[in-house]
N, C-alpha and C positions, 0 to 999 in steps of 0.2 A: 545414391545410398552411400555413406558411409562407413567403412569397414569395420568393423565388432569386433570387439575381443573375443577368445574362445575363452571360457570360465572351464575348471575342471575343479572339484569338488574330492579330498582328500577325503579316507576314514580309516581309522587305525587305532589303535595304541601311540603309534608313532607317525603321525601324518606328516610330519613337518620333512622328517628326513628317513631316508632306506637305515632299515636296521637289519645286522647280517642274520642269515636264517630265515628273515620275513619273506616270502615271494611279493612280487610285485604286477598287480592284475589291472585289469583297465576295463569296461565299457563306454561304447561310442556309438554315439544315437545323432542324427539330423545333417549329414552329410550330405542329405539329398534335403533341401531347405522344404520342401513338399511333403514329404514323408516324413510324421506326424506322430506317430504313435510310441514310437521308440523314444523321444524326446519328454512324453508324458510320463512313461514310466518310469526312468530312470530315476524322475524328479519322484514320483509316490517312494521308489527304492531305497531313496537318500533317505526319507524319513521315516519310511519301513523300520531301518537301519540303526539310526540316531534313536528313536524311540523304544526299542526291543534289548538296548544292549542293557545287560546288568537286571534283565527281566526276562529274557528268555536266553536259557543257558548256550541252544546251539549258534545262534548270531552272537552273543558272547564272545563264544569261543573261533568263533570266525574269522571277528572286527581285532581280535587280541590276536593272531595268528598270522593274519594278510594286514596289506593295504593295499588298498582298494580306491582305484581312480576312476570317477566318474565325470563323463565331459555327455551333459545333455543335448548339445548343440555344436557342432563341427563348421554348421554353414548358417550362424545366425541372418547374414545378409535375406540367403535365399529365403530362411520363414517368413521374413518381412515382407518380402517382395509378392508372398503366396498371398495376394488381397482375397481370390477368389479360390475357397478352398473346392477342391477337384478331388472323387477317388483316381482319377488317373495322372496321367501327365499335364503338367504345367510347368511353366517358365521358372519357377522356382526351386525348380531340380537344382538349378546352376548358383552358383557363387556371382557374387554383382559384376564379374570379369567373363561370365555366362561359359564358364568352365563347370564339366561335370568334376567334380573332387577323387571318385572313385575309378578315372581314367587317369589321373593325374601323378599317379605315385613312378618312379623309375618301374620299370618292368623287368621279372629277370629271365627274358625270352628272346624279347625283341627289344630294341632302340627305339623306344617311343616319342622319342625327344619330345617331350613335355612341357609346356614353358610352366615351371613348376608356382602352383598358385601360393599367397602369402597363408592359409590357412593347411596346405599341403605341408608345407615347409614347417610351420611350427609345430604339426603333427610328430614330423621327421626328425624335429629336433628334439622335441620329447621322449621319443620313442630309444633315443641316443642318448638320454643323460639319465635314464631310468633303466633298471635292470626288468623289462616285463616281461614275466613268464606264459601269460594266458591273456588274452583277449576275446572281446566280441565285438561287431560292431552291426549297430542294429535299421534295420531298411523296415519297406514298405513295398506291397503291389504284387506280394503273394505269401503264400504260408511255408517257410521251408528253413531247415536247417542247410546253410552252404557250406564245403570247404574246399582249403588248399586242394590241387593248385586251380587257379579261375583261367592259367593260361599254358602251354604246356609243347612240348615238340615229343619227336620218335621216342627219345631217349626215357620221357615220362608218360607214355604211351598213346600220348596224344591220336594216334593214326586209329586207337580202338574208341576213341572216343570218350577216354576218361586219362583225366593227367594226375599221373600216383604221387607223391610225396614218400620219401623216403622215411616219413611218419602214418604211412596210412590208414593204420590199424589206430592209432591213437586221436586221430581227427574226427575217423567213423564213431571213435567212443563217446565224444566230443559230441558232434551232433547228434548223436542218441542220447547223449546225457538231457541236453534240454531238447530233441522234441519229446522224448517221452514223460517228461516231467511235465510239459505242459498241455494243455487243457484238452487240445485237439491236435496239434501241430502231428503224433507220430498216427496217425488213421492216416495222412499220406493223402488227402483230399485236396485237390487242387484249386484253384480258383475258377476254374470254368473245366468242361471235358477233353478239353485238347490236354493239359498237363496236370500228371499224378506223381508223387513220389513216394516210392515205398518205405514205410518206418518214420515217413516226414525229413526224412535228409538226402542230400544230394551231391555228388560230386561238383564243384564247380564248374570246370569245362564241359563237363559233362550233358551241362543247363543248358548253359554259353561262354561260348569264348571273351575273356576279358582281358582287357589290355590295361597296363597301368593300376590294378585295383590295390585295395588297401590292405587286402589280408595277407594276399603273396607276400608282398613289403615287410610285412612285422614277419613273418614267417622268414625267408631268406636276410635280409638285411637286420634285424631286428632282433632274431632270436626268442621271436614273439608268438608263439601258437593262436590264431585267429579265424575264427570262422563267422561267415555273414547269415544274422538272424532275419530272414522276414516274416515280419510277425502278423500285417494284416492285409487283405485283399485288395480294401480302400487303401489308398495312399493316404487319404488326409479324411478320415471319419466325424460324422457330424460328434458334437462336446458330449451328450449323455452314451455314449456308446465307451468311453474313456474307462472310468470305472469298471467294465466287464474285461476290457484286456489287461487293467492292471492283474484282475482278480485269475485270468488265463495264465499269465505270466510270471505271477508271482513266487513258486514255487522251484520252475524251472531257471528262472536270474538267479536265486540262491545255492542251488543244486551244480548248477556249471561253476559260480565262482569255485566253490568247495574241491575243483578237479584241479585245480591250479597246482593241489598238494599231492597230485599225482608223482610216481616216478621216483629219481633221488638226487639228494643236494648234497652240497658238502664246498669244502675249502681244499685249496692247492698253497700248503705252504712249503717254505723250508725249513732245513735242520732246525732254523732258531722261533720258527714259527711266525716266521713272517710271508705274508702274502702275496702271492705270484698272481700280478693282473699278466692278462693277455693266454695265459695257457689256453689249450683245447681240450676239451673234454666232451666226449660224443660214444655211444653206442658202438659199438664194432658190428657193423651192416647197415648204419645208419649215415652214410654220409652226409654231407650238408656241404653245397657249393662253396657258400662262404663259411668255413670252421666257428663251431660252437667256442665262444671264449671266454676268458674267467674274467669277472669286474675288477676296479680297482680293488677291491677287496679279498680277488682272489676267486671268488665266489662265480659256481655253476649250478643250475637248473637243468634236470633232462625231465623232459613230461612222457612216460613210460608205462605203458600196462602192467599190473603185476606181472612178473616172470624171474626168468636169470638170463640175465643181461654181463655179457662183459664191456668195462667200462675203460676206453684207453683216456690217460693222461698225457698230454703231450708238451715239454716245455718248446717251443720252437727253436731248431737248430743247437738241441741240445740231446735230452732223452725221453723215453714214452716207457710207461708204467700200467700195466694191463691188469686191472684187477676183477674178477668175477665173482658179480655181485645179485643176491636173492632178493628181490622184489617184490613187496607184500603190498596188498591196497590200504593205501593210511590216510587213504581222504577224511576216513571217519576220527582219524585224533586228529585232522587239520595238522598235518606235516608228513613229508615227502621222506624215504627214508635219507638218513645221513653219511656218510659216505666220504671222509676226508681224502686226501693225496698229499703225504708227504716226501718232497723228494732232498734227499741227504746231501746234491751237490747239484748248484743250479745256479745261471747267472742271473745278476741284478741289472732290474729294467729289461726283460727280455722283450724284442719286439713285437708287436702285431703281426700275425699269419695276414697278407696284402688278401682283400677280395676284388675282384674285376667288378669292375662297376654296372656291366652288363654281364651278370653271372650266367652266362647259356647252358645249360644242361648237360653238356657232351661229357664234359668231365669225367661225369660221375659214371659212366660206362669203363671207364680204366678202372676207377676207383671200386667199382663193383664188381669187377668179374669174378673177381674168386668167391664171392658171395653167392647166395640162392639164386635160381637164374630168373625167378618174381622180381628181382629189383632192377631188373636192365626195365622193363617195363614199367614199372615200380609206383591309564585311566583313559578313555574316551575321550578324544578330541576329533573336531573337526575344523579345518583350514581350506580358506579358498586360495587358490593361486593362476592369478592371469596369465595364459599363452600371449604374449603380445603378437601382435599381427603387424 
């Protein structure tokens, strides 16, 4: 087999390029070349999408609001290779280098030394030249909303059998958001009687231990909120069954993008109102191994439950600006609230805050103790654009 392009599928107002203010979301479907159904929908989503805008006001205001990346296919090799469709496992799972993909990303627990595959890597480097605030990325071979974290030590409470995220309360919102929106997913019914989940969502580690997976990535390194949807029991469902999970899932794909506008955004300029890339900008109780940072455009995303949150600004190696800030839920106008930082005297080009490339967990026990003692445990267009592999 020859190796594939990944295709990803832009929609927006502004597809071609990031507009400041826009959040920037993504779905990812077919990572596992066998798992099937994620892959179908996306594709009915896109024209859900294209077809509703300027005729139904709330996608509308959606498609004018986000951009919106859609990649139907992660491991086109493997669907090829699936000759014999299987509700369970097949050799198709893997990339034509017979790598699973979803083992494949750096880990930020353990050194998983990865010989990192070519459709991993474009992922990676995607994920690096776009500011993504939300994500999903969508499987097969049972019913459940996953999240952060899939892999975890003492410090993320691993030993009780659930690994917390220092967002946990917002990822739980996350995966309630779409299973209860869709069809069955929050009745919590498993695929056979050995496994149930309550509400239809689940801690990742919690399931099973993951090594290398794709959501921790976008979540630690990425600055990408991610949770893994599985959507059908079958891994690979016979073609007339197609149609009822679009019609399952329809609702809930729309409902999740719409969280993206959670929390609050804003710009880090200075006096003259120019933009400070690299600063930090994070919750106070909310550590993050690798610091949350502003784009070149200055620009920060925190995905936050309503409340009052205070928010530190931080220029590195210079000064930190703590302002406390009231939190309303503004998913419903499709925007996060706004929230500038301006600092009166600040150096030009200030550096990147370094991350360890194996960010382990311990950290954030220094970083937390003065904190709650919960956290020691804790017009329309559309453009294609080819990942090259």
């Amino acid at each position: 087999l020859k190796g594939r392009d990944l295709w990803v599928l832009v929609l927006g107002r502004f597809p071609t390029h990031h507009k400041i203010g826009i959040p920037e979301f993504k779905y990812v479907a077919n990572m596992h070349g066998d798992e099937t159904v994620g892959r179908e929908i996306l594709l009915h989503l896109i024209e859900f999408l294209v077809t509703s805008y300027r005729r139904d006001p709330v996608i509308t205001r959606l498609l004018n609001n986000t951009r919106i990346h859609i990649m139907p296919t992660m491991n086109p090799d493997g669907f090829e290779a699936t000759k014999v469709p299987d509700c369970y496992y097949t050799r198709g799972r893997y990339n034509k280098n017979g790598q699973d993909l979803n083992r494949n990303f750096p880990d930020a627990f353990e050194s998983n030394n990865a010989d990192i595959q070519p459709e991993t890597q474009a992922v990676m480097n995607w994920i690096k030249n776009e500011t993504f605030v939300l994500s999903a990325n969508l499987h097969g071979g049972a019913l459940v909303a996953s999240y952060t974290f899939d892999n975890g030590n003492s410090v993320t409470g691993s030993l009780n059998g659930y690994s917390r995220s220092p967002d946990d309360d917002v990822f739980i919102h996350l995966a309630k958001t779409y299973s209860f929106n869709h069809a069955s997913m929050y009745k919590g019914i498993g695929c056979d009687n050995r496994q149930t989940f309550p509400a239809g969502v689940t801690n990742g580690y919690s399931w099973y231990q993951l090594e290398g997976g794709m959501q921790d990535y976008n979540y630690v390194w990425g600055q990408c909120f991610e949770i893994t949807l599985e959507l059908s029991c079958c891994k690979y469902p016979p073609e007339d069954q197609l149609e009822k999970f679009w019609r399952d899932n329809k609702v809930a794909l729309i409902e999740y993008i719409k969280q993206v506008h959670l929390g609050v955004k804003g710009q880090v300029t200075d006096k003259n109102g120019n933009p400070i890339p690299n600063a930090i900008v994070e919750a106070q109780g909310r550590p993050h191994i690798c610091p949350y940072r502003t784009n070149q455009q200055g620009e920060y995303f925190l995905l936050l439950l309503p409340g009052t949150y205070v928010i530190n600004a931080t220029v590195p190696g210079f000064k930190s600006m703590l302002e406390t800030v009231e939190i309303p839920d503004n998913t419903g106008n499709f925007s996060a609230l706004k929230h500038d930082f301006s600092f009166s005297e600040a150096p030009i080009g200030s550096r990147p805050v370094s991350c360890p490339k194996i960010p382990l967990y311990q950290e954030l026990q220094r970083a937390s103790a003065a904190a709650k003692p919960t956290l020691h445990i804790w017009g329309l267009m559309t453009i294609m654009l080819v990942i090259f592999k």
